[in-house]
N, C-alpha and C positions, 0 to 999 in steps of 0.2 A: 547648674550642671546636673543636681538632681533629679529637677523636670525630664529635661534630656536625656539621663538616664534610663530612666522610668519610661519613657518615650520608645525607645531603641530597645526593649527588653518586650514592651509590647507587642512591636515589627517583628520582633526574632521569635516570639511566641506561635506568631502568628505563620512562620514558616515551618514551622514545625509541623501543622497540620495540614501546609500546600506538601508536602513532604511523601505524606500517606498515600496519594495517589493522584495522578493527572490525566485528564481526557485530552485526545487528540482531537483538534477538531477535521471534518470530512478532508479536506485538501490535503491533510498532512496523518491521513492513517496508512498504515501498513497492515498488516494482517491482524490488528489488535488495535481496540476502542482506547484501551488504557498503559499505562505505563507505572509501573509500579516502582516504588522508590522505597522497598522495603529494608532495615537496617543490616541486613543477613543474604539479600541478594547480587549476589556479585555479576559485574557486566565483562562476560568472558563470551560471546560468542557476538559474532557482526550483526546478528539480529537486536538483541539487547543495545549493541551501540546503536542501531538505525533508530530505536525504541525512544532511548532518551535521546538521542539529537532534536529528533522531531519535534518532543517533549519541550524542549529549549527554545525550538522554533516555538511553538506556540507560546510562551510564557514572553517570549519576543512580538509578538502580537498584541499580548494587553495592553502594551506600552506605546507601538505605534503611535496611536493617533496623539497622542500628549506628546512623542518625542517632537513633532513639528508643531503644535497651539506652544508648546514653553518656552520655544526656541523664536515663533512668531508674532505671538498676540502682545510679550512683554514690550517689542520693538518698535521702531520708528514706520514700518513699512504698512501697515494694518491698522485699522480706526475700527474699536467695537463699538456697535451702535446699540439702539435701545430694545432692536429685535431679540438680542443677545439672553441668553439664561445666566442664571446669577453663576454660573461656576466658572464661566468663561470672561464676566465682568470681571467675577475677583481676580483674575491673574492680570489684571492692570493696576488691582490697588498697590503701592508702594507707602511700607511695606505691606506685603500680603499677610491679610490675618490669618490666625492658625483654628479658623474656623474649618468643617470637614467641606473637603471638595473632591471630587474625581478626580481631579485631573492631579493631582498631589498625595500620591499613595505613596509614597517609599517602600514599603513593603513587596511593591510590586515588582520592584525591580530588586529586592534584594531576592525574591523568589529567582530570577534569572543566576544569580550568582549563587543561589544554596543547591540549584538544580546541578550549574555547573562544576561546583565544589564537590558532588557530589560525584558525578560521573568521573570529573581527575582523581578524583581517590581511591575510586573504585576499578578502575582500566589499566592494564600495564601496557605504555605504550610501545614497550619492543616487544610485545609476542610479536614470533612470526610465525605465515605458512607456508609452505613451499618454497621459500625465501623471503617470500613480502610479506610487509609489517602489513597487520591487521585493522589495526586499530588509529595508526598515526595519524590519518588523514584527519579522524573524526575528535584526536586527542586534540592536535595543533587547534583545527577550529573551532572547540568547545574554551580553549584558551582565551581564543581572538574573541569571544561575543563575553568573556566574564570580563577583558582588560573593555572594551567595548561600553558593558554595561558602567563599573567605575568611572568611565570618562562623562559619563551621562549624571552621573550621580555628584558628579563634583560640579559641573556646571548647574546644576539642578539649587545642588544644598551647599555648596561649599566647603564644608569637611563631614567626613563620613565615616564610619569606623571600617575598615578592612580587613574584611572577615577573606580566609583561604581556606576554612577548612568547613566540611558540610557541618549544620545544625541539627543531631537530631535526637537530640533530650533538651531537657529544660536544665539542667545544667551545661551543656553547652551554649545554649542561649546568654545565661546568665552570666559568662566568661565572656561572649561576644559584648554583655551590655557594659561591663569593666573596661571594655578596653578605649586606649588613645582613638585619637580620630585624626585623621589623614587628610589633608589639604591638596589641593589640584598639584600641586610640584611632586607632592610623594608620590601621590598615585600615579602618575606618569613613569616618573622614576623607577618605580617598581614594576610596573607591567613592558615597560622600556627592556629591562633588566631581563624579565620573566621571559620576553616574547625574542629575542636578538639570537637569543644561542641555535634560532629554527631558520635563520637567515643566510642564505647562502649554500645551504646544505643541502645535498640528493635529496632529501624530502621534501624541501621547500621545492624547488626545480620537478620534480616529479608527481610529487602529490600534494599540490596546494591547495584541492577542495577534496570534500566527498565526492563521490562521483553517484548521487541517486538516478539521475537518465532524467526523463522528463518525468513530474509531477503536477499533474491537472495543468499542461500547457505552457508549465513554467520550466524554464533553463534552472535542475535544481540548483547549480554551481552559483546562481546569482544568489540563493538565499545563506551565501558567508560572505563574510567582510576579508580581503587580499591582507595579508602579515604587514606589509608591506605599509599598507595605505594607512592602515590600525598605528601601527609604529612611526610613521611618519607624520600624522596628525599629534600623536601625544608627544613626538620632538617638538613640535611648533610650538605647544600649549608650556613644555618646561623647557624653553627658551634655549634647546640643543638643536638650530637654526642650520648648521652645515650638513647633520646628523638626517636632519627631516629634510633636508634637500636630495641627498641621497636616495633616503627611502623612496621617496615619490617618484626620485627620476629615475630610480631602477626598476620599478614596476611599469613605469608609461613604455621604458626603451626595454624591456625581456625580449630579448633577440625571438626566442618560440614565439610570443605574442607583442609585440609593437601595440600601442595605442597612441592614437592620433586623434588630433581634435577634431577631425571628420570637415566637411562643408559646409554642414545645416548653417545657413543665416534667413531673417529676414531681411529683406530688401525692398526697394523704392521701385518701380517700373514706370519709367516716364519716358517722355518723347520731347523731344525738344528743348530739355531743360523745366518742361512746367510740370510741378509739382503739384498745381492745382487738379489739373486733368489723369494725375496719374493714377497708379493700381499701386498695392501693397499686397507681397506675398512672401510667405513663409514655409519652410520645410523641419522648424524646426521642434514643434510641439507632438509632431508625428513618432518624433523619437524618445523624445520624454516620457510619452504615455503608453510606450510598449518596453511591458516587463524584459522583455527577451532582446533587445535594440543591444546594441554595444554602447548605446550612453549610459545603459545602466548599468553598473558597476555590484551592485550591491543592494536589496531590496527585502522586506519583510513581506511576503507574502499575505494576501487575508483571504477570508472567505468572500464567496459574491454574497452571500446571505446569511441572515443570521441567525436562521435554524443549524444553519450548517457547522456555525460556530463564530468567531470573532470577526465581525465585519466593520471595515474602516468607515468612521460617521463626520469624515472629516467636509464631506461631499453636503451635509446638512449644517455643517456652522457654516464653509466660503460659499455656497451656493444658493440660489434658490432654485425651489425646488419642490412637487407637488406636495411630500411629506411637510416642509416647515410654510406651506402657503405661499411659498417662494420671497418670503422673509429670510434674504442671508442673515446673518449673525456680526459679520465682518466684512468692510469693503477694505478696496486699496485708498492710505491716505491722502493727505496732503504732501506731506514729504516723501514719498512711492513717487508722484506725477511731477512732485519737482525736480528731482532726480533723474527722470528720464525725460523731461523735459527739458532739461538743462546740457543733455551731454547732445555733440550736431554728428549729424547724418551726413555723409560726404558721398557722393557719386561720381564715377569715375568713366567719362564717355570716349570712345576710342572715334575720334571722328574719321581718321583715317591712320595708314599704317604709321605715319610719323607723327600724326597730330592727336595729342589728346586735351581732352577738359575737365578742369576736376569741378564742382558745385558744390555747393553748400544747401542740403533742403533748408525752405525757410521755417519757421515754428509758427505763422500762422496762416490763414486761409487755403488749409488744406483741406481734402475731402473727406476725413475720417477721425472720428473721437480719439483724441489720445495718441496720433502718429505723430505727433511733434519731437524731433530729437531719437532718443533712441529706438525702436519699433520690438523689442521686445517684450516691453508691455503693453502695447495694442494689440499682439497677439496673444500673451499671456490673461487678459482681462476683455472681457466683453458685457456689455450692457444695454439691455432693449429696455423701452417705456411704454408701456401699453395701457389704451384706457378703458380705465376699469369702472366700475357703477361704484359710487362713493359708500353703499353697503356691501360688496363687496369681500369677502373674508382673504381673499387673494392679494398680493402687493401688485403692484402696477411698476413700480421696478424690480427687473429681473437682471441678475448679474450672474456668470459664471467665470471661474480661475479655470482658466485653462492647463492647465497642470496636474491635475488629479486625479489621479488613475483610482476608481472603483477599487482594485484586484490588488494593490501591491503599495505597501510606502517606496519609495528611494532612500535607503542610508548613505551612498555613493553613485554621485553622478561623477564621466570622466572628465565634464569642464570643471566642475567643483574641484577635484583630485586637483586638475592643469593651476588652479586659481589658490590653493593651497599650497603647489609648489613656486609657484612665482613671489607667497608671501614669505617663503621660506627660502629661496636665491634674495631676494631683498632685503632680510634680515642677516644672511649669512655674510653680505658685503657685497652682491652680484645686483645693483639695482639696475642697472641696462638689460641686465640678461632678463630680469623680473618685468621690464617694458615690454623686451621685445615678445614676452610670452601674450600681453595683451595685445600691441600693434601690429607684428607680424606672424609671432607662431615660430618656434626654434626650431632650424633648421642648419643643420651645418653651412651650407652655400649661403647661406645667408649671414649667418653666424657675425662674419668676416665685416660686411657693411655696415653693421650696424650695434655692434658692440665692441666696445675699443679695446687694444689691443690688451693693455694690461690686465685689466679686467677679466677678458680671454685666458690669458694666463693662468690666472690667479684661480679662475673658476675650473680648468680643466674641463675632465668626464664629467662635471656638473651639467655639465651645455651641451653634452655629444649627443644628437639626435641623428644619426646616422641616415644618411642622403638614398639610400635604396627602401628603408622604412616609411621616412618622412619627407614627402615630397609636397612640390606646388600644389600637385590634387590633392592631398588627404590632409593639410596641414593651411591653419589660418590663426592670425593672433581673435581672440576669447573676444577685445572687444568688434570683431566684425562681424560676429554674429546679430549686430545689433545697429549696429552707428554706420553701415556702410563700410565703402572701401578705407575702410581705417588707417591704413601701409601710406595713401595719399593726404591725410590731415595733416597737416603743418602746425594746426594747434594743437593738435592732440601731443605733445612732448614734454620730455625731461625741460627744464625750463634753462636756457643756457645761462642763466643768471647764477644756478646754484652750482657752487663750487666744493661747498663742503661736503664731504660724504655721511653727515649724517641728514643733513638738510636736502640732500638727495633720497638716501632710505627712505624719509618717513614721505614726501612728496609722491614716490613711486609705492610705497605702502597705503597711504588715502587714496590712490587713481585704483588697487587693489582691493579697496576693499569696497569702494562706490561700483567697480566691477562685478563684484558679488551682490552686489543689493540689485543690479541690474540682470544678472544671468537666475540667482537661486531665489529670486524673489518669492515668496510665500511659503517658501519649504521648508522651514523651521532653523532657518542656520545664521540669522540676522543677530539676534539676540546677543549670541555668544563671537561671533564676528566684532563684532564691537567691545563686548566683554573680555577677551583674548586680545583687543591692542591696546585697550586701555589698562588693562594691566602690565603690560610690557613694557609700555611709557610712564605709569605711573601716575598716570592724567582720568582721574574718575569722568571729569568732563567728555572724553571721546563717547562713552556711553548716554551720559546724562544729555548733552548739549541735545544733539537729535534728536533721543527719546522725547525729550521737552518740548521739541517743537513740530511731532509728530502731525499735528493737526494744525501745523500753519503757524499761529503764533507762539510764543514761547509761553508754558508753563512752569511759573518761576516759584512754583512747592512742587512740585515735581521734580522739579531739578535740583532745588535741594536736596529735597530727600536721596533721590541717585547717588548725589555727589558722596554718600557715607556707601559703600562699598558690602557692608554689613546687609544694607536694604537691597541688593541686587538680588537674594536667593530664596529659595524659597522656607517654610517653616515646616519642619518636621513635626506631622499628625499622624496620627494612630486611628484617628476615625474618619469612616467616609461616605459620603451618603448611599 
């Protein structure tokens, strides 16, 4: 605990001097390069607030690209090869040494929280002018990104001390290094607590972001995190399961703003039934990679360049690409392709007005790498072989993730949200209701068909997706964006064998969560996805088992070590290269 100590006084030192002053980088200036975070400067006018907001955005940027490699590379879904740099290696050793690496700063992110500790302490958030509060919009969401950053940091390290109030002496430091440390239940708990009394309320309804207008092309409004989504994730993580089904379905259904899971699927286009001669097309990667789309919910912004200031380098570990000689760092695994190899593709042909055919694509001797089964990864993943002179400095395999936007990370996407509240109807006792979010998409008129009556009951306003919002056109269950007409699979179902309802949960909980390794594939959410059910059940193995057998066959010191819980997080360093 000494070590540790001594550890954590180092990081709090070390915010002391992020403290002194911050650069904006180009995308996120306002009338001034810097932001000043003097002990004796008080934030009383909107400019000041716009000043450190931004401030927060940017300190939100260092963290980026490590929030998706921590959440990715440890998982089942990604194989790091030997093109890889040693810092991206280490985050596969278990346990990870507390050697220095980039991608393992803590400090970095406690900067996020001293930034925002700072700005609550210093904003009163009922000035008002002319009757409107000033400042609320920017108080609320300076709230949401410090409960935000915690949630990060608990999956990260596992307990963390919980600082609320800013650092800025070395005697404050030294009271933060004293203090308890905080486990993923508290910290929920408390930002639970913190964030609930803003729910419900004219502020929430009226001002639920800043409003900056457009900056450098970006919808500012996506660069916060919804109360809502924030609060509803960290019910799920501290096992308040009815709690976080609310949250979510009260933001998807906000009569002002409705969200629906839209249309985007990939699909099969064939003729005659033959799958050999057919096409494969997608509308769904279009949405992904535009900052401003309605899929994205939620985004960190970066620079295009990195004169400009913090530009995401995530495009040089998944990709190749002229900078790394087109040497990715990381492909998709063995267990990625059996995954989506493994779940069937159904098409659904209307031969005439009374007759239809449903089909099964088959998984082999089709015309395309990788469209076996689900098609979401045939379009998320692409791969050319080109040949090359065996002197050469270039690779001759070239791979791109199709998902990775230059310009912006995703912190929320609206299928991720949809796929977080179905784990959260599923836990709460609602496991039909939690299907039908994957098979068909909730829908009142549907409602009725397909979840039974009790159930209905019991779930209420949980399920109410109101029929003028959510219709046949803007509404689909999660898994047909991928497996075809899914609503027609007969195997795709609750298994009528299961009778018990816990033996139904967790059945409808695994189809849940192998749906997220399918929709959020590379985005950094796999990791703790598995982290978050194996905790829940108690069962180190839901983490370990797969992780083990990432690359085909099991590795059985790997899984060992998994199985101790201790070994899942990461080590708190103070140095970094």
């Amino acid at each position: 605990m000494i070590e540790f100590n001594m550890k954590m006084k180092n990081i709090f030192l070390v915010l002391l001097l992020l403290l002194s002053f911050m650069s904006c980088g180009k995308m996120l200036e306002t009338d001034s390069e810097m932001v000043e975070f003097a002990s004796d400067n008080s934030l009383d006018t909107p400019e000041d607030t716009l000043y450190s907001v931004m401030g927060i955005i940017r300190q939100m940027q260092v963290v980026a690209d490590r929030t998706v490699l921590l959440g990715e590379i440890r998982a089942d879904l990604m194989h790091v090869n030997d093109n890889a740099t040693t810092d991206i290696k280490a985050l596969t050793v278990v346990p990870m040494t507390d050697e220095a690496n980039i991608y393992n700063q803590i400090s970095d992110y406690y900067a996020i929280v001293n930034n925002c500790n700072y700005y609550l302490a210093n904003v009163n958030p009922e000035a008002q002018r002319l009757s409107k509060y000033i400042f609320k919009r920017e108080y609320i969401a300076v709230k949401v990104y410090r409960a935000w950053t915690y949630l990060q940091l608990a999956k990260i390290y596992g307990k963390v001390p919980l600082v609320l109030t800013p650092l800025l002496t070395v005697e404050d430091a030294q009271q933060a290094m004293n203090m308890n440390y905080t486990d993923m239940q508290g910290i929920c708990d408390y930002f639970i607590s913190d964030l609930s009394q803003y729910v419900g309320s004219k502020d929430d309804e009226e001002m639920e972001f800043p409003q900056y207008g457009s900056v450098y092309g970006f919808d500012s409004q996506k660069f916060f995190i919804p109360l809502r989504v924030i609060l509803g994730e960290m019910c799920l993580w501290a096992g308040r399961y009815a709690e976080a089904a609310k949250y979510l379905h009260d933001y998807l259904t906000k009569t002002s703003r409705p969200i629906s899971t839209g249309m985007a699927r990939a699909r099969w286009n064939v003729v005659g039934g033959d799958f050999s001669k057919g096409t494969v097309s997608s509308t769904i990667n279009d949405y992904i990679v535009s900052a401003n789309s309605d899929e994205n919910i939620s985004i960190i912004p970066m620079e295009t360049t990195e004169f400009n200031g913090i530009k995401s380098l995530l495009g040089t570990v998944y990709n190749s690409v002229i900078s790394n000689n087109y040497y990715a760092q990381v492909t998709p695994s063995a267990a990625m392709r059996k995954i989506s190899r493994e779940e069937d593709y159904v098409l659904l042909t209307e031969r005439s007005a009374t007759k239809k055919d449903t089909t099964w694509a088959p998984k082999d001797n089709l015309p395309y790498a990788d469209c076996a089964g689900d098609l979401r990864f045939h379009f998320n993943y692409t791969n050319k072989k080109f040949n090359r002179d065996v002197t050469s400095d270039y690779s001759s395999d070239v791979q791109t993730i199709n998902k990775l936007p230059a310009d912006f990370i995703a912190l929320y996407r609206k299928q991720y949200i949809y796929l977080l509240y179905a784990e959260a109807l599923c836990r709460a006792g609602y496991p039909h209701s939690a299907f039908a979010v994957l098979k068909f998409g909730l829908r009142n008129e549907e409602n009725e068909k397909r979840i039974p009556a009790e159930e209905r009951e019991l779930a209420g306003d949980l399920i109410n997706f109101p029929n003028d919002a959510f219709t046949t056109y803007n509404t689909i269950g999660v898994h047909k964006r991928g497996s075809g007409d899914a609503e027609c699979d007969t195997l795709y179902r609750i298994e009528k064998t299961i009778s018990e309802t816990t033996d139904s949960i967790e059945m409808v909980e695994d189809l849940i969560v192998n749906e997220m390794a399918l929709e959020t594939a590379f985005e950094g959410l796999r990791y703790y996805t598995l982290m978050r059910v194996a905790m829940r059940r108690n069962d180190n193995s839901y983490l370990a088992e797969p992780i083990s057998k990432r690359d085909g066959a099991k590795n059985a010191e790997l899984y060992e070590k998994l199985m101790y819980r201790e070994n899942w997080y990461l080590p708190i360093v103070t140095k970094a290269k």
